[in-house]
C-alpha positions in Angstrom: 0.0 0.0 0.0 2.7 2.7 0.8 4.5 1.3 -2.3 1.6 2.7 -4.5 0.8 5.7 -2.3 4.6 6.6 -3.0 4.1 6.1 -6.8 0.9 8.0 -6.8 3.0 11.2 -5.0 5.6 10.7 -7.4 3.7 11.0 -10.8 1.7 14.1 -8.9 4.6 16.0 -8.6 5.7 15.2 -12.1 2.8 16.5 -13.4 2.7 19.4 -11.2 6.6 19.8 -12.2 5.4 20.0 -16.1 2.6 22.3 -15.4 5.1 25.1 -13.6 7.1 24.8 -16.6 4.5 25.2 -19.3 3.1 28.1 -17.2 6.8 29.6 -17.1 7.2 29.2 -20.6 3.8 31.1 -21.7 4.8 34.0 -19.1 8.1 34.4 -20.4 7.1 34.1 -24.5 6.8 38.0 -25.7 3.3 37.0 -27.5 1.9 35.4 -24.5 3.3 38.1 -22.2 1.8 40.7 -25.2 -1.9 39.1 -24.3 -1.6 38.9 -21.0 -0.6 42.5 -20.7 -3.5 43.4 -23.1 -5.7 40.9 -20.8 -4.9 42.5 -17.7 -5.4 46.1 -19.3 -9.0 45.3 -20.8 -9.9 43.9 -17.1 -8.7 47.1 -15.8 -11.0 48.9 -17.9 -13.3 46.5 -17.1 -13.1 47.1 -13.1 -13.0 51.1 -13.6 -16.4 51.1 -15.8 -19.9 51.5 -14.3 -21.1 47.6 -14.0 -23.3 46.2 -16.3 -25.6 43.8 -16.3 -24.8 40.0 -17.4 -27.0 40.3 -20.6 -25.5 43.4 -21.9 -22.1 42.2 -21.2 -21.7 39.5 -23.7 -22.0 40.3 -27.5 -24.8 38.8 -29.6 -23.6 36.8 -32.5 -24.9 38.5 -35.9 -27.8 38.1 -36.8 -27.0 36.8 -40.0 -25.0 33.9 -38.0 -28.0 33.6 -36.0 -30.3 32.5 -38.9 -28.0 30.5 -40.3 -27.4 28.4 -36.6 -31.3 28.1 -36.8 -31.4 27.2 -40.2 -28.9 24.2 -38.9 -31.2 23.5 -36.2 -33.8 23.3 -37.7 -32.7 21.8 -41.5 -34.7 18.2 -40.8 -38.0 20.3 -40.2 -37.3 22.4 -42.9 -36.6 19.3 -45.7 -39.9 17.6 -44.1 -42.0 20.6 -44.7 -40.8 21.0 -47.8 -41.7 17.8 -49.2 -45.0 17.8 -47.0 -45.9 21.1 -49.2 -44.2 19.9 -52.8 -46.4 16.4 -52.4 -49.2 18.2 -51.5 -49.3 20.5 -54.5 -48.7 17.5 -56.7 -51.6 15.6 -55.7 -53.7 18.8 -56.0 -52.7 19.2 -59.3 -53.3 15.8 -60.0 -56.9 15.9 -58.9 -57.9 19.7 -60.4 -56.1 19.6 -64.1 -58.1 16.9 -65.1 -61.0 18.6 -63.2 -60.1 22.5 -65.2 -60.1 20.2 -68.6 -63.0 18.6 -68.1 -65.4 21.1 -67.3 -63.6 23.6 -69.4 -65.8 26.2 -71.4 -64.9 27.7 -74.5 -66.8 30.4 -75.9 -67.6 28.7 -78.9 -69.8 26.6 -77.0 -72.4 29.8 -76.5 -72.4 31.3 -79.7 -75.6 30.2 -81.8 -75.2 32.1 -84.7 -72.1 31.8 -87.7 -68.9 33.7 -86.7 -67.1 34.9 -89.7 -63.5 35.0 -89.7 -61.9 38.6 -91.8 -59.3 38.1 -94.4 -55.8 39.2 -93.0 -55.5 41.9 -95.8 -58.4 44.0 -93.3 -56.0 44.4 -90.7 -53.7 47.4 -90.3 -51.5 48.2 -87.0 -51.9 51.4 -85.5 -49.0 50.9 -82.9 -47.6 47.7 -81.3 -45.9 47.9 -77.9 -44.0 46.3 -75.4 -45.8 48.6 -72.8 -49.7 49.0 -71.8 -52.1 51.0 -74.5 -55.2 50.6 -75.0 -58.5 51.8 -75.3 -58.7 53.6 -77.8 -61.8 55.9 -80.0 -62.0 57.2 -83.3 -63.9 59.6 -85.5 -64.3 60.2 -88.8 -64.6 64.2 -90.1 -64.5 65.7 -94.1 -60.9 66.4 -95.2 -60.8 68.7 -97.9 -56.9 67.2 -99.3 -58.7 63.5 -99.0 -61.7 62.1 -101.3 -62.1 59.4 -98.4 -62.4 62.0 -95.3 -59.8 61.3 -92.5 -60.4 58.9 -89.1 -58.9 60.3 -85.9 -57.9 58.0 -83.3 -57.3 58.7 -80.0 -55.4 56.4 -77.2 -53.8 56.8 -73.8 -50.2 55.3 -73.0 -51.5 53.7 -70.3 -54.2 51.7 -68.4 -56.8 54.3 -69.0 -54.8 56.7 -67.7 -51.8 58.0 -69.6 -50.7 61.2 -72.3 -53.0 60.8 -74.6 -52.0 59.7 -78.3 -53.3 61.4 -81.7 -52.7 58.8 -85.2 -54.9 59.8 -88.6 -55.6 57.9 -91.6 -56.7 58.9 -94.9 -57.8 55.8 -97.1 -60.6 54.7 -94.0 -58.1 53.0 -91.8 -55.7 51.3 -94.1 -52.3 52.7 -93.2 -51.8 55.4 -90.5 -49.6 58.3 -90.1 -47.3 58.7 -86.7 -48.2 60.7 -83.5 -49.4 63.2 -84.3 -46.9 66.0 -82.2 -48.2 69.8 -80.9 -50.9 68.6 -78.8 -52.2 70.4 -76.1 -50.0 70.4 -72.9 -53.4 69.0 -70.7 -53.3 65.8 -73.5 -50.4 64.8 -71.1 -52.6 63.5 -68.2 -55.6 62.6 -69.2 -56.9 60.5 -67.0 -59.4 58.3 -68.5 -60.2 56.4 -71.5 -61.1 59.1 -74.1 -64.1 59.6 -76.0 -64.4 61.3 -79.4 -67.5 62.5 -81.3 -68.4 64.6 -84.5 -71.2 67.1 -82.9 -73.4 68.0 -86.3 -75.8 71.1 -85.7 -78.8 72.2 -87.2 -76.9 74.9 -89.4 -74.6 72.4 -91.2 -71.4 73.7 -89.0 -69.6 70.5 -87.4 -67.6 70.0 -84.2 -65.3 67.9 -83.2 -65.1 66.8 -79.3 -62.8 64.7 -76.8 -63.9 63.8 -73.5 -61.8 62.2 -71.0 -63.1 61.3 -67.2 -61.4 62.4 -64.0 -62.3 59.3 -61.5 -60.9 58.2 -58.4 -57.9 55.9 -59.3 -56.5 53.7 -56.3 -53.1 53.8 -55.1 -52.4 56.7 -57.1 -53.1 60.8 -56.1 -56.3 61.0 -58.4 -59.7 62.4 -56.5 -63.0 62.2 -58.3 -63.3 65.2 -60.1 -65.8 65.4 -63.1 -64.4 65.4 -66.6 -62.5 66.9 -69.0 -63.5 68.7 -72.4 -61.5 70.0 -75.3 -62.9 70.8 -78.9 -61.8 71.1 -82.5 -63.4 73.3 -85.2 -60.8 72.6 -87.8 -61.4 69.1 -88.2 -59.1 68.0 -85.5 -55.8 69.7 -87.2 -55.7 71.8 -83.5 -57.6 71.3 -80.3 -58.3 73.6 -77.2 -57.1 72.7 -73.9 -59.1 70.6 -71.5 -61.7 71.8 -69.6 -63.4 71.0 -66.6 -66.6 69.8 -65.5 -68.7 68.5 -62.8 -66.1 68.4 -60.1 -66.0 65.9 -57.8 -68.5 63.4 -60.0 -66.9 60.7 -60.3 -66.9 60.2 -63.8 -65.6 57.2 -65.2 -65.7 56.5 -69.2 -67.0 59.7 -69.9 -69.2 60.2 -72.4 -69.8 56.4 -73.0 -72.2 57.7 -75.5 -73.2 61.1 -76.8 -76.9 60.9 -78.7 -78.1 63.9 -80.3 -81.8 64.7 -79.2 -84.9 65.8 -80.2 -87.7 68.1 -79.9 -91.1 68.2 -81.3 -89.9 65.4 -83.8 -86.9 67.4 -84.7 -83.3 67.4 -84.1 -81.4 70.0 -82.1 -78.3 71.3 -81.0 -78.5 69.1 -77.9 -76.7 65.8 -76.9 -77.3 63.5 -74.1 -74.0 62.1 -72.8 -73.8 59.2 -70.4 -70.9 58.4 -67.8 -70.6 56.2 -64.6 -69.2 55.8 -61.3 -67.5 53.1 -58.9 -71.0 52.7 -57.1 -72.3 51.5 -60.8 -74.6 54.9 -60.4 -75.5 56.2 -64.1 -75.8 59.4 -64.9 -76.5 61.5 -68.1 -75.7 65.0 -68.6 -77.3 67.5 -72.1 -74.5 69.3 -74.1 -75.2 72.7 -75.5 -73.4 75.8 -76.6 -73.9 79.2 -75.7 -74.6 82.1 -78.1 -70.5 82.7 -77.2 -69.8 79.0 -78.8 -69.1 77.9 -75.2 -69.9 74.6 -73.9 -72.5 74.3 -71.1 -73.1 70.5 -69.7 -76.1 70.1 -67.7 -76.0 69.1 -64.1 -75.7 65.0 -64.0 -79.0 63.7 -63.1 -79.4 59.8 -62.9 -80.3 57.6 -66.3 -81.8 54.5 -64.3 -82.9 54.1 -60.2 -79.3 53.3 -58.2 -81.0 50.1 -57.1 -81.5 48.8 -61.0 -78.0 50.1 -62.2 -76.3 49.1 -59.2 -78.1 45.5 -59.1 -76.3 44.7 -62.4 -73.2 46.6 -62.1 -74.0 48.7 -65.2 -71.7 50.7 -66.7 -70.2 52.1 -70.0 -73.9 52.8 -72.0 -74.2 52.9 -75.6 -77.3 54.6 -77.2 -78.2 53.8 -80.7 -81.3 55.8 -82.4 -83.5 53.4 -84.7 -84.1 56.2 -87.6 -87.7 54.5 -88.2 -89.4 54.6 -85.5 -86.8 57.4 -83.3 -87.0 54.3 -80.2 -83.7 54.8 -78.3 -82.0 51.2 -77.8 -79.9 51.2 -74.8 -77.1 48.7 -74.3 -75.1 48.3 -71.3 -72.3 46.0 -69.8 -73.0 44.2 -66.7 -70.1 44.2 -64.4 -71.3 41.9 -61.8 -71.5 39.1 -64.0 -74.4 38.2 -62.3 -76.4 38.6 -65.5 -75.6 39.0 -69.1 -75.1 42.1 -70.8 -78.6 44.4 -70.7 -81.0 46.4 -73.5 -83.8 48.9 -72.7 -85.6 51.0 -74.5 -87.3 55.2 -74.6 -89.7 56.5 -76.9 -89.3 59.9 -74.9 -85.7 60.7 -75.7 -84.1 59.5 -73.0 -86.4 60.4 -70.2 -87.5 57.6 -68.6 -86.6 53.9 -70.0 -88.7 50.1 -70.2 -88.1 46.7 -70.8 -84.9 46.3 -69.2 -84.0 42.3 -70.5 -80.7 40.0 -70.7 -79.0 40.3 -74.0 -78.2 36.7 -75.5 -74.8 35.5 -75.6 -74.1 36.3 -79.0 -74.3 40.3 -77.6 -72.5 39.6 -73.8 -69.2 41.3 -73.2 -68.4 45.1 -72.6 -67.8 48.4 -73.8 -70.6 48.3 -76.9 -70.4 50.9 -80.1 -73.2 50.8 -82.4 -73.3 52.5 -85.9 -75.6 51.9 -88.3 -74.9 51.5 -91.8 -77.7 52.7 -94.3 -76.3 50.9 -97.4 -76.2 47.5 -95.8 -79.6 48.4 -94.1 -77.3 46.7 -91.1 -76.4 47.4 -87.3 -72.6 46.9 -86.1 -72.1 47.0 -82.6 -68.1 46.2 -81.7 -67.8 44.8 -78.0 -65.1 42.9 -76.1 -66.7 39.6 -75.6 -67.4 38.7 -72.0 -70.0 35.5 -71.4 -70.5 35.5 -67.1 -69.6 31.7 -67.2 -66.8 30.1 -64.8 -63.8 29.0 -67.5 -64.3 25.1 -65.2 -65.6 24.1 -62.2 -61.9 24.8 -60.0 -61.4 28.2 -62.1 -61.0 31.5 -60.4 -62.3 33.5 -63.5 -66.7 34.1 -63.4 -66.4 35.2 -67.5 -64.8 33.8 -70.2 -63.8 35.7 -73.5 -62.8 34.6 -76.9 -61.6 38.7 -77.4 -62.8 41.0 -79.5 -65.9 40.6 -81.8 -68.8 42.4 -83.6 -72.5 41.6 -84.1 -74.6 42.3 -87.0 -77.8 42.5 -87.0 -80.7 44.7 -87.8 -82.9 47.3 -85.5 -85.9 44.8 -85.9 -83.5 42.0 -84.1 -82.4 44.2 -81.1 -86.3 45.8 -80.9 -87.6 41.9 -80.6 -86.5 42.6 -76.9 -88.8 44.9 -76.0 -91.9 42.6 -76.0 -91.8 40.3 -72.4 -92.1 37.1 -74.6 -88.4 35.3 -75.2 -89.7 33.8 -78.0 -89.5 36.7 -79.8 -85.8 37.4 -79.0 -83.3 37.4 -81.8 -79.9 36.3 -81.9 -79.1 38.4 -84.8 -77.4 37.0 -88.0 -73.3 36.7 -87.4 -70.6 37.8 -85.3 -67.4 39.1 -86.7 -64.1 37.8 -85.2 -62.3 41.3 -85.0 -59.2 40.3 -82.9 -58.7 37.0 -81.4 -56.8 36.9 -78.0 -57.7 33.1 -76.6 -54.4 31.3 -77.1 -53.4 28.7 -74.9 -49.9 29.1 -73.7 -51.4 33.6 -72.5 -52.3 34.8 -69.0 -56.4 34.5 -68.5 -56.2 38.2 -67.8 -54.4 39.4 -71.0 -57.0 37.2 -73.1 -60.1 38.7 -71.6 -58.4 42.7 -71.7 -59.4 43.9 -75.2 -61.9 45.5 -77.5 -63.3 49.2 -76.4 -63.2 50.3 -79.9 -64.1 52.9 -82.2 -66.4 52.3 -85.4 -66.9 54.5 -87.7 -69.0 53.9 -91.6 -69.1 56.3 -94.2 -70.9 55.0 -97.6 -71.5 51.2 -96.5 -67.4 50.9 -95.7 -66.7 50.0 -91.8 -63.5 50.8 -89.9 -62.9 49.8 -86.5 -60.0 50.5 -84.1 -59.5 48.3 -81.2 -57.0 46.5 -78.6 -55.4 43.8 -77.3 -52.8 41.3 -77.5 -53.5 39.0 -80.6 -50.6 37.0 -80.6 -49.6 33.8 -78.7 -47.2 35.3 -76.2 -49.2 37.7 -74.5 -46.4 40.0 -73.9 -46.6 42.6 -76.8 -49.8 45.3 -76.6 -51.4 45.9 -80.2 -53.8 49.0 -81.6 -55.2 47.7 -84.5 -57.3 48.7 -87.3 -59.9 46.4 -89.6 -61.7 47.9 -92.3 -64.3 46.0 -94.4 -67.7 46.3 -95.6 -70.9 43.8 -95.2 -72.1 44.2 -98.5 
């Protein structure tokens, strides 16, 4: 026993021995001896300092280290998640696609009546772009350096909103000249989709107009604040500055429509325009001039009841006059899409309306202009098409839309709606496929954005100007012309 107790004392103070040393050595190395000095300094800082407490004293790793050591942590969870979410998105898409397919509506499916297709020598391009335009209207005036008159199309570089664009063409839409440059400085920020009409008074003199609404735009510094108004008298080679009216209406597509009324049977110099706001209220405001030339609109006054318009959703109104019988056919779009698009009808000019009814599918969709073409004995109305159908049973979308089409018809085929039997409803004869935007491979919403056109038909010869984006990529934004006749 005192044998081993001896050894066990022995090796001790070796160790002991060899620790000494090691400790001599790292007080007498000049780096040791450096940190130890620097040590000894720090913890005299240290001891003169106010205290701190514990938390404070020790430094925080970064907190980019911090997300990283909790990325490490937590890397097993992460993985498991992962493939948790990835599998469950798999089988959901295994279940729905076939679902989408199967209950998939096309358009075509709706349409009861022939759709004629245009040959591609009836298309020109206004402008193409890699950036929003759109919505575009034209009107045609007398040129006295053109047997064919000129067209005057007007577009914003923008979603509505946007300096306003000026193009002309001389041979009814078949080529088109540049911008036009020297426009008024207030062209610049217009701040709605612009409206253009050729104003013919009793004496024979003409007048050329723009209107542009001022609505409340979200996200943006736009307040409701009526609509602007600038004029031409020289056939749209110059035009004032805008104007405003009605501030703070809330006017939105102003002047959807602009019908000359009567009197006694008799035209005068007096037009009912139509605008609407984001409550789907309807309002219609008279034009006149002054014995100074100036333009005077009336105060708005509602077109419809709130509860009728705002029911439906309706918005952007067309009037077109039937020239036999003077009976004002109303058509509207139906925003909701809780119906299809609407027609009503005045034999008072305007002043009070009847037989509100659903338009058939081959006349649903948006943003209707109707001109009537005495050669042809015909009625054109250009729309984007919009049928308030789901796209499948799993899709998101409420309407579906093959893009941009026109009906032709006659008066006695949109008047059939003003009886209350559905028998009597006509379909019309054809539709016209003016710019196709339903391809496959393109975003829903760039395939249902198109159409608000203008028409114009001088002498049984149609031009229409409209947008969207008619080719397969849905990336580049087109203004395009088609001229034709349906003679």
């Amino acid at each position: 026993m005192k044998d081993a107790e001896n050894r066990k004392e022995e090796m001790n103070a070796d160790v002991a021995e060899e620790r000494a040393e090691n400790v001599a050595e790292e007080i007498t190395s000049p780096e040791t001896a450096a940190e130890t000095a620097e040590e000894c300094d720090t913890t005299a800082a240290a001891d003169d300092a106010p205290e701190k407490g514990a938390a404070s004293s020790e430094k925080k790793p970064p907190r980019r280290k911090r997300i990283a050591a909790w990325f490490r942590r937590n890397r097993k969870k992460l993985l498991i998640s992962l493939i948790a979410i990835l599998t469950a998105g798999v089988v959901l898409a295994i279940v729905l696609v076939p679902v989408h397919y199967a209950t998939l509506n096309e358009p075509d499916d709706f349409i009861g009546i022939p759709v004629v297709r245009l040959p591609n020598d009836t298309m020109s391009t206004v402008e193409k772009s890699g950036a929003y335009i759109a919505h575009p209207d034209s009107v045609w005036v007398e040129d006295p350096s053109s047997p064919m008159g000129k067209i005057i199309v007007m577009y914003p570089l923008g979603h509505g909103k946007g300096e306003l664009a000026m193009r002309v063409s001389y041979d009814m839409g078949r080529t088109w000249s540049d911008r036009v440059s020297g426009l008024p400085k207030s062209f610049e920020d217009s701040q709605e989709t612009p409206t253009l009409y050729n104003l013919k008074f009793t004496d024979g003199k003409e007048k050329l107009v723009l209107i542009s609404g001022c609505p409340y735009w979200p996200a943006t510094t736009y307040k409701a604040d009526g609509f602007n108004f600038s004029f031409s008298d020289d056939r749209g080679e110059t035009w004032s500055e805008f104007e405003k009216f009605h501030s703070p209406y809330d006017a939105i597509v102003a002047m959807s429509s602009l019908t000359q009324v009567k009197e006694n049977g008799v035209f005068v110099d007096k037009w009912m325009g139509l605008f609407h706001d984001h409550e789907f209220n309807v309002y219609k405001t008279y034009l006149t001039f002054d014995e100074k030339d100036h333009a005077q609109w009336s105060d708005p006054e509602p077109l419809l009841p709130a509860d009728v318009t705002q029911r439906y959703g309706m918005c952007e109104v067309e009037i077109i006059r039937d020239p036999e019988s003077d009976t004002l056919i109303l058509l509207s779009r139906a925003e909701k899409r809780v119906s299809n698009s609407l027609i009503a009808f005045s034999e008072d000019e305007g002043e009070s309306w009847y037989g509100l009814k659903e338009l058939p599918y081959e006349l649903c969709g948006d943003r209707h202009k109707a001109e009537y073409d005495p050669v042809s004995d015909k009625v054109l109305i250009s729309f984007r098409q919009m049928i308030p159908v789901k796209r499948s049973a799993v899709s998101i979308y409420t309407a579906i839309s093959g893009g941009w089409y026109a009906w032709v018809g006659t008066f006695d085929d949109l008047l059939s709606y003003a009886d209350e039997d559905p028998l009597n409803d006509s379909k019309g004869e054809y539709l016209i496929e003016l710019g196709k935007t339903d391809y496959f491979a393109k975003p829903y919403d760039v395939v249902r954005d198109n159409g608000y056109s203008g028409v114009v038909c001088v002498n049984g010869t149609f031009n229409v100007v409209g947008y969207g984006s008619f080719d397969k990529a849905g990336i580049t934004r087109y203004i395009i012309s088609r001229t034709f006749s349906l003679t």
